[in-house]
N, C-alpha and C positions, 0 to 999 in steps of 0.2 A: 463533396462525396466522402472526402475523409472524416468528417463530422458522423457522417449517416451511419458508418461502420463502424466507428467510436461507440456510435450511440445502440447499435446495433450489440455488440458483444458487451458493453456493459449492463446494458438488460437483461440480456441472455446469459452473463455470469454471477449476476447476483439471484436474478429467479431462479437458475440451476440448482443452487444451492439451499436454496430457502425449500423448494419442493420436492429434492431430494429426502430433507429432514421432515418434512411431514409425509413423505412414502412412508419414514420405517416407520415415525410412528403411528400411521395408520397401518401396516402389517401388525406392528405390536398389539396395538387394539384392536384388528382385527373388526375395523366399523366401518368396509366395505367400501370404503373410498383409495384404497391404496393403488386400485388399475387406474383410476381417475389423477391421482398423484404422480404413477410412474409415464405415464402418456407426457404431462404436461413438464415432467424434466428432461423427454428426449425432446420435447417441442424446443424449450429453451435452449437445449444445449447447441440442437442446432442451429439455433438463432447466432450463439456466441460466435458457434464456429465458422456463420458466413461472415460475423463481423469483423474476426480474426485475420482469416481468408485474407475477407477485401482491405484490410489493413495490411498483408504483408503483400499482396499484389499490388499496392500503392505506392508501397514503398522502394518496390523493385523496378517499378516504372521511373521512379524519381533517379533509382539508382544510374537505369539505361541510357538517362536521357541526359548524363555526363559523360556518358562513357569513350567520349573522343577526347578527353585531356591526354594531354603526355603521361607519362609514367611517370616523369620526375615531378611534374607538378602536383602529381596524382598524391605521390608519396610525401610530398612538402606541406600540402595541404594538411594530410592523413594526422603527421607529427604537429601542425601547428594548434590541428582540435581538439587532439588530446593534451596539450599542453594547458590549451586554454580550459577544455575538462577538469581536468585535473585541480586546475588552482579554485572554480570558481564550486566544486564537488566537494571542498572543504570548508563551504558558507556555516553550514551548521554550527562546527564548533568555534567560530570567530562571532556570534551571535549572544546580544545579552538575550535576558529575557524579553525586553520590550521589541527587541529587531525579532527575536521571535513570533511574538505574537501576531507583528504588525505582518511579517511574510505570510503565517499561517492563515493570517484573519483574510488575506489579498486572495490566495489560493480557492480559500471558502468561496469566497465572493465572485471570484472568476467562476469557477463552476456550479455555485448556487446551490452550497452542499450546505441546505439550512438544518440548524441545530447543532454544528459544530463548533460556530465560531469562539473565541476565546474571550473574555469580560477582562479578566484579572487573575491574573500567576499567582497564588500563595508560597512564599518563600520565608523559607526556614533554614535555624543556622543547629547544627551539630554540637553539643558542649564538648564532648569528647576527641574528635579531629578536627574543629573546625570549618567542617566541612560545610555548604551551603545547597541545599536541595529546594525547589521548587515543585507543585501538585496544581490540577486543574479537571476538578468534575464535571465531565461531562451530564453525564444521568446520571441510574443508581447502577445501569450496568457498565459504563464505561467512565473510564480514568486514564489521567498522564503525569508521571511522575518525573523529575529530570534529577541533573546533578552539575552541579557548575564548578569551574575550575577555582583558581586562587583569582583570574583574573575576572570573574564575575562572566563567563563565557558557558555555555553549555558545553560540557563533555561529556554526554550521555543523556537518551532519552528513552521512555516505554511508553508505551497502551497496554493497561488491564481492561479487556474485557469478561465478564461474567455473564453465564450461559450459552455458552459453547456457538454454535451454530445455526441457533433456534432464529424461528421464523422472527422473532420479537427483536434478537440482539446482532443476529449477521449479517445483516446487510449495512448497519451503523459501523460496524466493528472494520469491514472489509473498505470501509469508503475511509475511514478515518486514518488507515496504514495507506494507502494511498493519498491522502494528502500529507501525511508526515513524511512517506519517501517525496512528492514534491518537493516539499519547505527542504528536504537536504541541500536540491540544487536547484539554481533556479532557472535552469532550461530546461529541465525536466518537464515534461506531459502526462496527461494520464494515460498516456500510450509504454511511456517509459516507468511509467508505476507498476502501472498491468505486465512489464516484462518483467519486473523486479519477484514482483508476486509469484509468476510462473516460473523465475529462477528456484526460488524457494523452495517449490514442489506443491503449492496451494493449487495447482491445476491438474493435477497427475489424476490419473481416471481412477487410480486402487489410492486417495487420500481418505487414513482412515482420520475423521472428525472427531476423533473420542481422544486420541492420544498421538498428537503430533509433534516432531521436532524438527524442522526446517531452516537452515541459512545459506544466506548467498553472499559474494564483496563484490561492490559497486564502487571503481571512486573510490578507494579509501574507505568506505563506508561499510559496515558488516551489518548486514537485515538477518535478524532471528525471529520467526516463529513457533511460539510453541503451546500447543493445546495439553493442559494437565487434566488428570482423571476425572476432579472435582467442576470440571468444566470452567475453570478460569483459563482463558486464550492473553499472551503475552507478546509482545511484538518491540522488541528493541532496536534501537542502532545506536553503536558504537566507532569508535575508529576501527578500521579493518591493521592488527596487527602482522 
């Protein structure tokens, strides 16, 4: 059942958005399909929202059906997983590139997110500090650029996408920051991506797609989004300081 409303709001949150952007531009153009466009983004949205729904009523189910522990235990527990949170939500920057890829490519593969998967890191060295970055082109609209410490570890990572929103690039762009918040930690779900995402503000009912700047800290972890004019969309994580 949990599958079913996984699968349920992620259809209904990626077509929201894909049919949202062809309403305006069929009001723009004015070529008589924009009732036909706006019909099919309250269809999806409701889709999202019963899949939302039945994921948080699953969740609360699972919550209830603890709920005769002690309180000390409750609370022993409570500290022992975010302990354990904590350590394993700092995977990312203890990762060369190869443990990265190999997380990223596993992630792909668990969810069958074809066309993302990773071949080969191009890495490059700085003449001026030293410094060592690594790039990985996805298509012509999307890229991932990183930056690795002294110890050859990741310490930062993005996604550039190009063309904003559009029916061609958002749905690729929105699946790939969702496995990059995976690959941060690895008990992470795409349940816990999708909350990542809605931290940021990528769910907000007045999200203007033209010029956005959204973050959230997870874990140590700082998730940025941000749509520029020119319609390149960036999405980073860094250490949350």
């Amino acid at each position: 059942m949990q599958d079913l409303f996984t699968i349920l709001f992620l259809i209904g949150f990626f077509a929201f958005f894909i049919f949202v952007v062809l309403a305006i531009k069929s009001v723009k153009k004015q070529n008589g399909k924009a009732k036909r466009h706006w019909v099919l983004t309250g269809i999806f949205l409701t889709i999202c929202c019963v899949g939302l729904f039945g994921i948080r009523a699953l969740a609360d189910n699972s919550i209830n059906a603890v709920s005769d522990q002690t309180e000390d235990t409750t609370a022993a527990t409570v500290v022992d997983n975010q302990n354990a949170l904590m350590q394993n939500s700092l995977s990312l920057f203890n990762m060369t590139t190869d443990e990265f890829k190999n997380v990223f490519n596993s992630i792909v593969g668990k969810y069958r997110l074809n066309g993302l998967g990773i071949t080969k890191l191009d890495l490059t060295k700085s003449q001026e500090n030293d410094t060592r970055t690594f790039q990985y082109t996805f298509s012509d609209d999307l890229s991932m650029v990183g930056v690795l410490n002294s110890n050859e570890e990741i310490q930062e990572i993005m996604l550039i996408g190009n063309g904003g929103f559009s029916e061609q690039t958002g749905g690729t762009l929105m699946t790939a920051i969702a496995t990059l918040i995976m690959t941060t930690n690895s008990e992470y779900t795409y349940n816990d991506a999708q909350d990542v995402i809605k931290d940021i503000g990528l769910l907000d009912s007045n999200v203007n797609l033209n010029a956005f700047d959204g973050a959230t800290v997870r874990n140590g972890f700082k998730y940025r989004f941000k749509i520029q004019d020119n319609n390149i969309s960036t999405f980073g994580i860094t250490a949350a300081k």
